[in-house]
N, C-alpha and C positions, 0 to 999 in steps of 0.2 A: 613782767607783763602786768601783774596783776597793782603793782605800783602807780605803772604809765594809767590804767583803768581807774583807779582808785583818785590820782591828779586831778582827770580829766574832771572827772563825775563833782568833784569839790566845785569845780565852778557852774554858776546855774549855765544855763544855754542859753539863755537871750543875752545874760553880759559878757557870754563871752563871744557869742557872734559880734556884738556891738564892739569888741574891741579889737576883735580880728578888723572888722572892717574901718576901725578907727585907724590903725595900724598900718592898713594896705594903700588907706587915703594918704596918708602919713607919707607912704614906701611912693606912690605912684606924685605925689609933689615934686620927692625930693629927685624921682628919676628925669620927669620934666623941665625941671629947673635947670639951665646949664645944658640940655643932650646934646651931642654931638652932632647929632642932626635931626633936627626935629621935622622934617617931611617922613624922614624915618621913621621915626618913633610914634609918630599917629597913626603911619600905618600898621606900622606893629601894633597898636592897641586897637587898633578898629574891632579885633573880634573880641575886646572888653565888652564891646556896647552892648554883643548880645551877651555874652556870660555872667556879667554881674547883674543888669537885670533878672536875668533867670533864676539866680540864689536868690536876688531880695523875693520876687513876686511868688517863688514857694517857698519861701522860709515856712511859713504857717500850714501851710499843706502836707510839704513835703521836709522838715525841718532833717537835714543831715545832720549825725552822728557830732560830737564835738571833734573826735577823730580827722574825720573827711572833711570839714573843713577848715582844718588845723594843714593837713596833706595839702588841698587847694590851697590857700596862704601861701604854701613855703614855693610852692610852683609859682605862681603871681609873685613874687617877690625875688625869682630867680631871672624870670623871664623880664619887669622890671629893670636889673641889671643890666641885661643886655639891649632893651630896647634904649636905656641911658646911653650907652657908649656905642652901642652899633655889635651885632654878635661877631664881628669878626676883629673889634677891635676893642674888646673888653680887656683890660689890665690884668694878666697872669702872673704870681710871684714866680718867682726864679726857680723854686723847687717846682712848682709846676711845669715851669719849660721845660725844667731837664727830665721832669718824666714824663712826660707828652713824647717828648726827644725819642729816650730812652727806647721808649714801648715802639711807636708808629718811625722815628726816623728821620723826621721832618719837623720844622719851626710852626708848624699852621696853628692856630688860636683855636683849642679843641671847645669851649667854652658854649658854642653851637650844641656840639654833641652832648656834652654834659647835660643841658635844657632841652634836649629832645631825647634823651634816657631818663630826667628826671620828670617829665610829662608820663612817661609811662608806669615808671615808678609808684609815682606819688598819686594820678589820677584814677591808675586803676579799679582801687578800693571804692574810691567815690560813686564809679559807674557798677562797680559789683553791688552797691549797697541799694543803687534806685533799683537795678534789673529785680533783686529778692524783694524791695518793696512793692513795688509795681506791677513789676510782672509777674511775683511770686515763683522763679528759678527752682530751681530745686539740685544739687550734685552736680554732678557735671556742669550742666548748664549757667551753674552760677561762675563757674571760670571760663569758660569756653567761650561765651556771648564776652562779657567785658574785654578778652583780650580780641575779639573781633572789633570790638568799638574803638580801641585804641591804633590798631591796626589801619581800619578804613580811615580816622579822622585824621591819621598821622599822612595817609596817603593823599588825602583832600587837600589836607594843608599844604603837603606840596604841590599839587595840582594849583594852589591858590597861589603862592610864589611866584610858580611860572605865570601864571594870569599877568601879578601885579607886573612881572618885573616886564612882559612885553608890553603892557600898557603904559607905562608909566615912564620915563624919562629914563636916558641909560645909568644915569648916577644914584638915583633913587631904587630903582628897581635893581640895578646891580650891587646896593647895600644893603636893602631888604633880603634880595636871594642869598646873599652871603656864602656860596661855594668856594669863593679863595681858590679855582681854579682847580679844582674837582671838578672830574664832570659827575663820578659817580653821587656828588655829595646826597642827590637826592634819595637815593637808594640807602645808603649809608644812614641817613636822617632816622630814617622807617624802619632800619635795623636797629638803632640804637633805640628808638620809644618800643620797639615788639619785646627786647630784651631787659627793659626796665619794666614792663607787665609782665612779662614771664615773672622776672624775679618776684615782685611783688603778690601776683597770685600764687605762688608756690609757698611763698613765706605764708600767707592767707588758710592756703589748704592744710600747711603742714600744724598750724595755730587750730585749728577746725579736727586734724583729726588727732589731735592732742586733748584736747577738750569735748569735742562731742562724742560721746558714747556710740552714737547710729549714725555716724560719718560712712563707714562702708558700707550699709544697707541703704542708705541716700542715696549714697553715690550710684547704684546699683541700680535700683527705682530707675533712679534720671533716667538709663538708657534703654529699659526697656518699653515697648511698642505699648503704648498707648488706647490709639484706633487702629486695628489690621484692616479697618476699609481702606480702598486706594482711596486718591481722590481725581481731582484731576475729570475727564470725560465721565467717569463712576459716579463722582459728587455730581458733576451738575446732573445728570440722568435724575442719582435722588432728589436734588431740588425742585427739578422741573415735576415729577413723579407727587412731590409733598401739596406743589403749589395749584393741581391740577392745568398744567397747560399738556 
């Protein structure tokens, strides 16, 4: 650990954002050039347009960890791959088939699920690390809220599939949705990103109470009651009470 910290920290933060993103331009050319289908593949990127603005327009406000956006990189560059080839027709080596085979039973191209385990994986730190800046989290709350966000955006996104795929033409929208004849796939999708945040929050917590001293006094803090006023008809009574009406 204290290795990977020590790498990271060697390079400043502005070249090495500037090279992540040099890298990604790099990764996001070479996936365009040649895709197998490219109605595809733009709609797979559509939701770049909002996230990679978002990094650039806070870099300076809100500048992430070299860490976290090291994790975002290898996600975009995973997802990349599959918007190249289509996620249900990305290239697997032969040992892959046979233990895809092996475990599940079946031939299907797990390569979906891989990018929707490694979304949860890899992004969850990201979104732990705004909630403690921003919203300043505390114990509990600092794993509990990120794998909510993972959870809800993992479920959006399918929600968004289904959108694209009944709006959009059935070849388009049925290689976008890429179930491969699951009906479950959607379910399945949401299970795999909750169980790549698990993972990673837990590796997080266990790093946290390895090294923080008041890790179980935090944690502790977090869950106790704050304000015992309800709120609710109570609050407004005192609002209305403060404002003279």
């Amino acid at each position: 650990m204290n290795i990977l910290v020590t790498s990271l920290r060697r390079f400043p933060r502005d070249r090495y954002a500037a090279v992540l993103a040099g890298l990604f331009a790099a990764v996001m050319g070479l996936s365009v050039f040649g895709a197998r289908d490219l109605s595809a593949w733009l709609i797979e990127n559509a939701l770049l347009v909002l996230v990679l603005p978002y990094l650039v327009l806070t870099y300076r406000r809100l500048p992430l960890s070299r860490f976290s956006y090291s994790l975002i990189f290898v996600f975009l560059c995973l997802h990349e791959v599959g918007a190249h080839w289509t996620y249900a027709r990305v290239p697997i080596p032969a040992w892959g088939q046979a233990l895809t085979h092996g475990l599940f039973g079946d031939n299907r191209n797990y390569y979906d699920r891989l990018v929707h385990f490694s979304y949860g994986l890899l992004i969850a730190y990201p979104i732990r690390e705004i909630f403690l800046r921003v919203a300043d989290v505390r114990g509990f709350w600092g794993y509990f809220l990120p794998l909510d966000v993972m959870m809800s955006t993992s479920m959006a996104y399918e929600l968004l599939e289904w959108l694209v795929a009944d709006v959009f033409t059935s070849n388009v929208g049925t290689t976008f949705l890429a179930t491969q004849g699951d009906p479950w796939d959607a379910q399945k999708d949401m299970a795999c990103a909750t169980g790549g945040a698990i993972v990673a929050l837990v590796v997080t917590a266990l790093v946290n109470y390895r090294c923080q001293r008041d890790f179980a006094r935090e944690f502790s803090a977090s869950l106790k009651v704050k304000h015992p006023a309800p709120l609710g008809e109570e609050a407004l009574a005192r609002l209305y009470a403060a404002s003279g009406r």
